[in-house]
C-alpha positions as CSV (number, residue, x, y, z in Angstrom):
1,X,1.6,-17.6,-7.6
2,X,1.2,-18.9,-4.2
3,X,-0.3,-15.6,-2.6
4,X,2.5,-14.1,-1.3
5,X,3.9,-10.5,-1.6
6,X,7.2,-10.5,-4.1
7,X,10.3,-8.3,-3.6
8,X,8.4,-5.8,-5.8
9,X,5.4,-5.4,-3.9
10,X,6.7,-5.8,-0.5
11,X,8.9,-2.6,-1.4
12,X,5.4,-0.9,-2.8
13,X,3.5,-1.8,0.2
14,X,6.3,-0.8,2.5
15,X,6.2,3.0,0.6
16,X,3.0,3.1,1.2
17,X,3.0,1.9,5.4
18,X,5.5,5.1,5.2
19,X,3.6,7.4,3.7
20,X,1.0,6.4,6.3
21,X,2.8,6.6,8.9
22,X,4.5,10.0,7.9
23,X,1.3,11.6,7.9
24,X,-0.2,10.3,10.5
25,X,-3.2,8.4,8.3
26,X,-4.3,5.4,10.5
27,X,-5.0,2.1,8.7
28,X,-9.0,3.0,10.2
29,X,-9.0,6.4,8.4
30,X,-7.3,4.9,5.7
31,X,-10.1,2.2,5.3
32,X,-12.6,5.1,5.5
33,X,-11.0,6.9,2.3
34,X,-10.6,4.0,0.5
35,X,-13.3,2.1,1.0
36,X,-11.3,-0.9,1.9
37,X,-11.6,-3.5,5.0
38,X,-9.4,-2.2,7.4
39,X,-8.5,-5.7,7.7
40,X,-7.2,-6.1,4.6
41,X,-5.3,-3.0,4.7
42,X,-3.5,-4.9,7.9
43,X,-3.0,-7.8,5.9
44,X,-1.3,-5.9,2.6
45,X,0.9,-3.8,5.7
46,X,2.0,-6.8,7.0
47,X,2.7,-9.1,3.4
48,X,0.4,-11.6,4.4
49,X,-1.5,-11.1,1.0
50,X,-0.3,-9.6,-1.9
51,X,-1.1,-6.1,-3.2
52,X,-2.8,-5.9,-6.0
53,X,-3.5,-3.2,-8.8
54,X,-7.0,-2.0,-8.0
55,X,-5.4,-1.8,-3.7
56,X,-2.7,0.0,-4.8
57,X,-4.1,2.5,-6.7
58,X,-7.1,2.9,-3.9
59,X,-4.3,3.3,-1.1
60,X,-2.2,6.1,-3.2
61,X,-5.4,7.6,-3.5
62,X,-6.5,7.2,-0.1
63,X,-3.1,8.6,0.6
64,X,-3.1,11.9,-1.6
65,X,0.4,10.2,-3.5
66,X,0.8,9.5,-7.5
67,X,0.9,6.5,-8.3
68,X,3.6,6.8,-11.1
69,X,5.3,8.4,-7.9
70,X,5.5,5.5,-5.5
71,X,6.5,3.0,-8.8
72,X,9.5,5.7,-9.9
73,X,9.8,5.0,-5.7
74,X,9.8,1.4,-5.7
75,X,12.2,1.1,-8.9
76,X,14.9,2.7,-7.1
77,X,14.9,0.6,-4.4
78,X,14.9,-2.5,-6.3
């Protein structure tokens, strides 16, 4: 793997920018609930590394959304 983001992930992290967005959640505040670098919540947002399990399930959390709700997501718009 060469580090970046596959179709699968892209249309994960691209949910989640959504959700953020939708509920007005900065990526600062986000950082603050989750407990992750703001900078490397930038970074997932923008592909430039690739999402991985533990980030994902921090930012649904972070996010108030089910996991098993952004995959069911994702799988449709794959």
């Amino acid at each position: 793997m060469d580090g970046r983001p596959d179709r699968a992930s892209r249309i994960i992290v691209d949910l989640l920018r959504s959700y953020a967005e939708e509920t007005f959640v900065t990526q600062t505040e986000l950082a603050r609930r989750t407990g992750l670098e703001q900078s490397h919540i930038s970074r997932t947002f923008n592909h430039r590394v690739t999402l991985t399990v533990p980030s994902m399930l921090a930012l649904c959390d972070g996010l108030g959304v089910s996991p098993m709700a952004v995959m069911s997501e994702a799988l449709q718009d794959c």
